[in-house]
N, C-alpha and C positions, 0 to 999 in steps of 0.2 A: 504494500500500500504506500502510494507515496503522497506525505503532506508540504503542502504549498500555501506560503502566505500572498503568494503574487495573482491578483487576479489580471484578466484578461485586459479590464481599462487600462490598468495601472501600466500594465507590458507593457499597450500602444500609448499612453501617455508618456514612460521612458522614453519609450524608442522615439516616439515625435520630439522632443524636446529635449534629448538629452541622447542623444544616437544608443550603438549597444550595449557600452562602458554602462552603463547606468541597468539596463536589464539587468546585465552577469553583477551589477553590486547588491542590487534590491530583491534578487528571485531566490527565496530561501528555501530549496529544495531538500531534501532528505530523504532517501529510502529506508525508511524504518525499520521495515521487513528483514532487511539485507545487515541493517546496523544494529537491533538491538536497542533495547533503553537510549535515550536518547541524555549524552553527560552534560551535564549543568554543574555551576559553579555559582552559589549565588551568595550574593555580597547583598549585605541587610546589615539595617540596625535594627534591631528589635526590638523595642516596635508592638504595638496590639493585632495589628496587620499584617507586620512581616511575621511574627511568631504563626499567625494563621496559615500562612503563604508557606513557611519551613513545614509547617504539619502535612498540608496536603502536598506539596513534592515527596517529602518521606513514603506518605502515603498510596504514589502515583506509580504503580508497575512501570511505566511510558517515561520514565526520568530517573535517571542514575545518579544520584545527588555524589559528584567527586570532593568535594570540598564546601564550609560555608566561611567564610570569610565577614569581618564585623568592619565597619566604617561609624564613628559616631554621628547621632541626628537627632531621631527623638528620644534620645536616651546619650550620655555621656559611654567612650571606647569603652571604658569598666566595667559600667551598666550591662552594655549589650553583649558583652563576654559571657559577661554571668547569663545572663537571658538567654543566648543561644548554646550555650552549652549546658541549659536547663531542660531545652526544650528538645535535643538533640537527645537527653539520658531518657524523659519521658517518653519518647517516641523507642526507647530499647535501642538505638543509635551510635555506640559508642564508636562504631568504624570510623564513619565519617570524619574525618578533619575539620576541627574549627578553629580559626587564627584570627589572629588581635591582626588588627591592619593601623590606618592612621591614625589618630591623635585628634585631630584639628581639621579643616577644609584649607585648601590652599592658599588661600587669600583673605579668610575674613574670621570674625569670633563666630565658635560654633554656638548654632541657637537652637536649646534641645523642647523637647514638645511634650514635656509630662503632663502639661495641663490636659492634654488630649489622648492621651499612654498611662494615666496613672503614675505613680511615684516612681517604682518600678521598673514602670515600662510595659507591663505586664496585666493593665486595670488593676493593680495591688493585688494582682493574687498571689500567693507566697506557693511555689511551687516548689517541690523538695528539692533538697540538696542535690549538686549535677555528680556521678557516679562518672561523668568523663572527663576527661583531663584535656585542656588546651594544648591544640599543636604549638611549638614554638616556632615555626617558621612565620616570617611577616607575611602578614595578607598580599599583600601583591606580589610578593616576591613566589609564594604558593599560587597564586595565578598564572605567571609567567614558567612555571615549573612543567603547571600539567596541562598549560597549553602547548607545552613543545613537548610533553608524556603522550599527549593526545593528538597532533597536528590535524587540523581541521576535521575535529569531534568535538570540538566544547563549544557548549550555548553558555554563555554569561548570561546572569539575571541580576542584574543590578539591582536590589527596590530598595535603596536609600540614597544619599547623596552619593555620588561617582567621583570620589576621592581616591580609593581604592583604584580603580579602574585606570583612573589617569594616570597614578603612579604607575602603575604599572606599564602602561603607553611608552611613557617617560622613558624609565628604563630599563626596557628591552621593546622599541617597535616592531622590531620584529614578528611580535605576538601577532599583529593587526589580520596580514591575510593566512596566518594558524587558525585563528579564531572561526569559528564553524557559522557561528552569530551572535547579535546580543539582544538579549528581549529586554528594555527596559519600561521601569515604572514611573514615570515621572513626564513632565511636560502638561501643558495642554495648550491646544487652537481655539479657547472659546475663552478665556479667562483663568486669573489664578484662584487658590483656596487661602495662601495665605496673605493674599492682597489681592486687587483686582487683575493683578498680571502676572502673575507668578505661583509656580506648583510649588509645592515644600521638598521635596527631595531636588530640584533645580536649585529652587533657592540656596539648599542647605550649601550648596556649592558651584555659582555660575561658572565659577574658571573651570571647574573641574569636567562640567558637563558638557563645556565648548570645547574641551578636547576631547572628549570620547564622540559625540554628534560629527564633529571632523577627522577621526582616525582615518578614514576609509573602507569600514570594514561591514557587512548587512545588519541595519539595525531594524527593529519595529520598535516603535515607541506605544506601549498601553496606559495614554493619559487620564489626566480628567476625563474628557470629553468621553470615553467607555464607560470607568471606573463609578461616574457619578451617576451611570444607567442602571445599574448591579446595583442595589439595594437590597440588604438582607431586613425582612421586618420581622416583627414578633410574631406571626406564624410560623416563617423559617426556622427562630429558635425553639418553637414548640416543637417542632418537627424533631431535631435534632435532641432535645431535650427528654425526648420517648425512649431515647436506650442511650447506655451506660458505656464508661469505659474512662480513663485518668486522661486522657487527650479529649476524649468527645464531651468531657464534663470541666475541661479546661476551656477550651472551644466555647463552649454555651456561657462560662465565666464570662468572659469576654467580649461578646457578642451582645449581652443584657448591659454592660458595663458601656458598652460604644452605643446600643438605643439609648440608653440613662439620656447620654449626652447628644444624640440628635435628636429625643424629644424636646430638652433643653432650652436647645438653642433653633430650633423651627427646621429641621431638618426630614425628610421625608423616611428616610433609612437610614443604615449603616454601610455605606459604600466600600466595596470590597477592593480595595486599590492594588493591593501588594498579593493576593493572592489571587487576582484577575490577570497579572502577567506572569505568575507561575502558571495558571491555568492555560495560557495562551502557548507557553514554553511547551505544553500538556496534547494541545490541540488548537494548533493554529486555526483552524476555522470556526472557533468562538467570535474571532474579531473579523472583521472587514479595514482591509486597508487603503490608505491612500496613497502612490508615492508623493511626498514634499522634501525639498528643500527646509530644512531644520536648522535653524542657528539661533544660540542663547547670548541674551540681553548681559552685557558684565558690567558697564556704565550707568544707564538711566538710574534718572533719581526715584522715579517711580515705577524703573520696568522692568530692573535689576533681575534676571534671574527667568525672565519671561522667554520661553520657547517662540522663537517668530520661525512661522511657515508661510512659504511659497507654496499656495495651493496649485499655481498655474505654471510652477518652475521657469519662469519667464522674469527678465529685466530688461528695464525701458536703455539703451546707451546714447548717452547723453556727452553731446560736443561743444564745442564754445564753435559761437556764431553772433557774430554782429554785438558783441559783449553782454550778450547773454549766451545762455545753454541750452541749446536745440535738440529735442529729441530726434535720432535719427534713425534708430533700428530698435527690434526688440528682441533680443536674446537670448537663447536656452542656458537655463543652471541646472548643472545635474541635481537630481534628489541624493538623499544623501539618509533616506529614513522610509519606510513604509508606518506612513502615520494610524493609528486605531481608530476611526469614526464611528463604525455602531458595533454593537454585541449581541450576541445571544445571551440574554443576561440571566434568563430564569433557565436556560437548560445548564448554563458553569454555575449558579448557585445551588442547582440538584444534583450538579457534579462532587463540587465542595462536600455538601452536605453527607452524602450518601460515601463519601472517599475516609469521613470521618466518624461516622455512625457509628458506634460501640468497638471503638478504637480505645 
């Protein structure tokens, strides 16, 4: 069976405006069948989401979790160690590799989000003590390890800031055309959540995410714009809430803990961000994609951190004439992202649900 995030507009919109370089970047094919589990590597802070998102990859036959890698965000590096190497013992996990990665964001003071993660990180639920022990290899340095262990087999999943990621760019690019693809969590074309223009895992680090968007390597981005369609409601956790198990009764923790707060504050659901792009990692055709042009805001005073997409992969080239500036052509920009615009939202939330049920 083979899965494909490239649809058929998307090909001719490449190929029209951006020749076949842009096809062979944007067309994330896979033979499943042929390859087996599909290895992932996912770089989280954990997070009430991301901890969701590591459950159901554990959970997912269809994803070979090679490593999880911590970057801090909504929770401090320390925090999310402890978190992910909590959540890695409850799931019975101790294989897997999880390493301390960055410190900081590259450019700015890191701004952690326990208002919205509980104290934690975790909705304050105190989950036992981790029975597994932290890799000592640096997070991106373990990145860069098993993507030349694996040469063009590793999905990245990035679902917190792309600190991690970049470092890793940095030093070794080599990684770029190793890398099989990267599903990321983060961005949106309609607006931000933690301002009018800006996603929070962007924000958490523009510079970081303006180099991984320009590595060159197949990204999909599963922003807002998906994320905010997935709503899990208080049916969903009744659902979920019918049978038992220390993840499935983790999980519903969490989940009542994230309605608390979008009944709160006017919110429709609980938006499933972090583990909508493990889901996608899972089964690319949850999402429908776009190709765009993707590049992140590092300056504005107010757009700091805001994904700008080129819907129509097109710029005006503008000439000096008569001491003005005449438009004189208009130009193909390759894509550089297969953007998420709708979901199947209720068939990945019976996905989720059903992946975690008396787990």
């Amino acid at each position: 069976m083979i899965l494909t995030s490239c649809s058929t507009s998307s090909f001719i919109s490449a190929h029209r405006f951006a020749g076949l370089a842009a096809l062979v970047l944007l067309c994330l094919v896979t033979t499943t069948a042929a390859a087996g589990p599909r290895k992932v590597i996912i770089d989280t802070d954990p997070g009430t989401d991301d901890a969701m998102a590591i459950l159901l990859a554990l959970n997912s036959p269809e994803l070979d979790v090679k490593a999880i890698t911590v970057v801090p965000g909504n929770v401090t590096a320390e925090q999310g160690l402890d978190n992910a190497l909590r959540l890695v013992s409850l799931a019975g996990r101790c294989d897997i590799p999880v390493a301390h990665g960055a410190e900081h964001p590259l450019n700015q003071k890191l701004v952690t989000a326990e208002f919205w993660h509980g104290m934690n990180g975790l909705a304050n639920i105190e989950l036992p003590a981790s029975k597994c022990r932290a890799d000592t290899r640096f997070g991106p340095d373990l990145i860069i390890e098993l993507v030349h262990k694996y040469p063009r087999e590793i999905t990245l999943v990035p679902i917190g800031p792309e600190t991690n990621i970049a470092l890793a760019v940095a030093k070794d690019p080599s990684i770029v055309p190793l890398v099989h693809d990267v599903v990321i969590m983060g961005g949106s074309i309609s607006g931000g959540n933690v301002n009018a223009a800006a996603e929070a895992n962007i924000y958490g680090d523009p510079e970081a995410a303006q180099i991984v968007f320009n590595a060159g390597w197949p990204i999909t981005m599963v922003g807002l714009d998906v994320g905010n369609k997935t709503l899990v409601s208080r049916a969903h956790i009744a659902q979920l809430a019918r049978t038992d198990g220390p993840e499935n009764d983790f999980v519903v923790g969490v989940l009542n803990f994230l309605e608390d707060l979008s009944e709160k504050y006017g919110y429709a659901g609980v938006p499933m961000y972090d583990p909508l792009a493990v889901g996608t990692a899972i089964n690319p055709a949850l999402v429908t994609t776009q190709a765009m042009r993707v590049d992140v805001e590092t300056r504005g005073q107010f757009t700091r951190g805001e994904t700008v997409a080129n819907r129509s992969n097109t710029v005006e080239r503008n000439v000096p004439h008569e001491g003005r500036l005449w438009i004189e052509a208009v130009d193909p920009v390759m894509p550089n992202a297969h953007v998420a615009v709708e979901v199947k939202a209720e068939e990945f939330i019976q996905m989720f649900l059903n992946r975690l049920a008396g787990k």
